[in-house]
C-alpha positions in Angstrom: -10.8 -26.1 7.7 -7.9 -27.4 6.6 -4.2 -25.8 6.0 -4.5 -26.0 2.7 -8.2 -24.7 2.4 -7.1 -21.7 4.5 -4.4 -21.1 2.2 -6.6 -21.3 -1.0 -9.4 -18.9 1.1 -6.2 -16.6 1.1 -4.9 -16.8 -2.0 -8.5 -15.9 -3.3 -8.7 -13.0 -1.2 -5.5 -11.6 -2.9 -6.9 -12.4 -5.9 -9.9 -10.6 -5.9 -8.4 -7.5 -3.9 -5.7 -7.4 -6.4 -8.1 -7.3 -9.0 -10.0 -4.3 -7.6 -6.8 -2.0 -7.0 -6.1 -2.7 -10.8 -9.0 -1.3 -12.6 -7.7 1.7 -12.6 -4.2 3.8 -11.6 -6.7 5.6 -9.4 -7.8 2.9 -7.8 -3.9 1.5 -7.4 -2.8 4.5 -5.9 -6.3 5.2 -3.0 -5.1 1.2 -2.3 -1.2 2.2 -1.6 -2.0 5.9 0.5 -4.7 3.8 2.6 -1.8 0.9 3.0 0.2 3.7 4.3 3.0 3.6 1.6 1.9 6.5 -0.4 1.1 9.9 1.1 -2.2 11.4 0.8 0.0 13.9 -2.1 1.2 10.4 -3.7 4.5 10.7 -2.7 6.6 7.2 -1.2 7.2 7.2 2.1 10.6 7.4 3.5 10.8 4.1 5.3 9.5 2.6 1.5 12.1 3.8 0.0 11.4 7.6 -0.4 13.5 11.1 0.3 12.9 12.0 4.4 11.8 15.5 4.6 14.6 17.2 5.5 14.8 19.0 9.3 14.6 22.4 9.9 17.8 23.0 12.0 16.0 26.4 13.5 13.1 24.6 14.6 15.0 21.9 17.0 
């Protein structure tokens, strides 16, 4: 296989997975929590760009 045929293999890959996240807003957001950018509440995690839980000062 060539460079170019891998990257075509890999582009259709996307494709098609993108196309199955986007059927639905369901289906988007199972695709981000099981990436690991959503939590399972569908919230965005802190190191994407979402608030950090804040500590309890008691508890360290």
């Amino acid at each position: 296989m060539t460079h170019e045929e891998r990257n075509q293999e890999i582009l259709k890959a996307i494709k098609e997975v993108t196309e199955r996240v986007n059927v639905s807003k369901k289906a988007a957001r199972d695709f981000l929590i099981q990436g690991g950018i959503y939590t399972k509440k569908g919230k965005l995690r802190a190191e994407f760009g979402g608030v950090r839980p804040k500590k309890n000062p008691e508890s360290a």
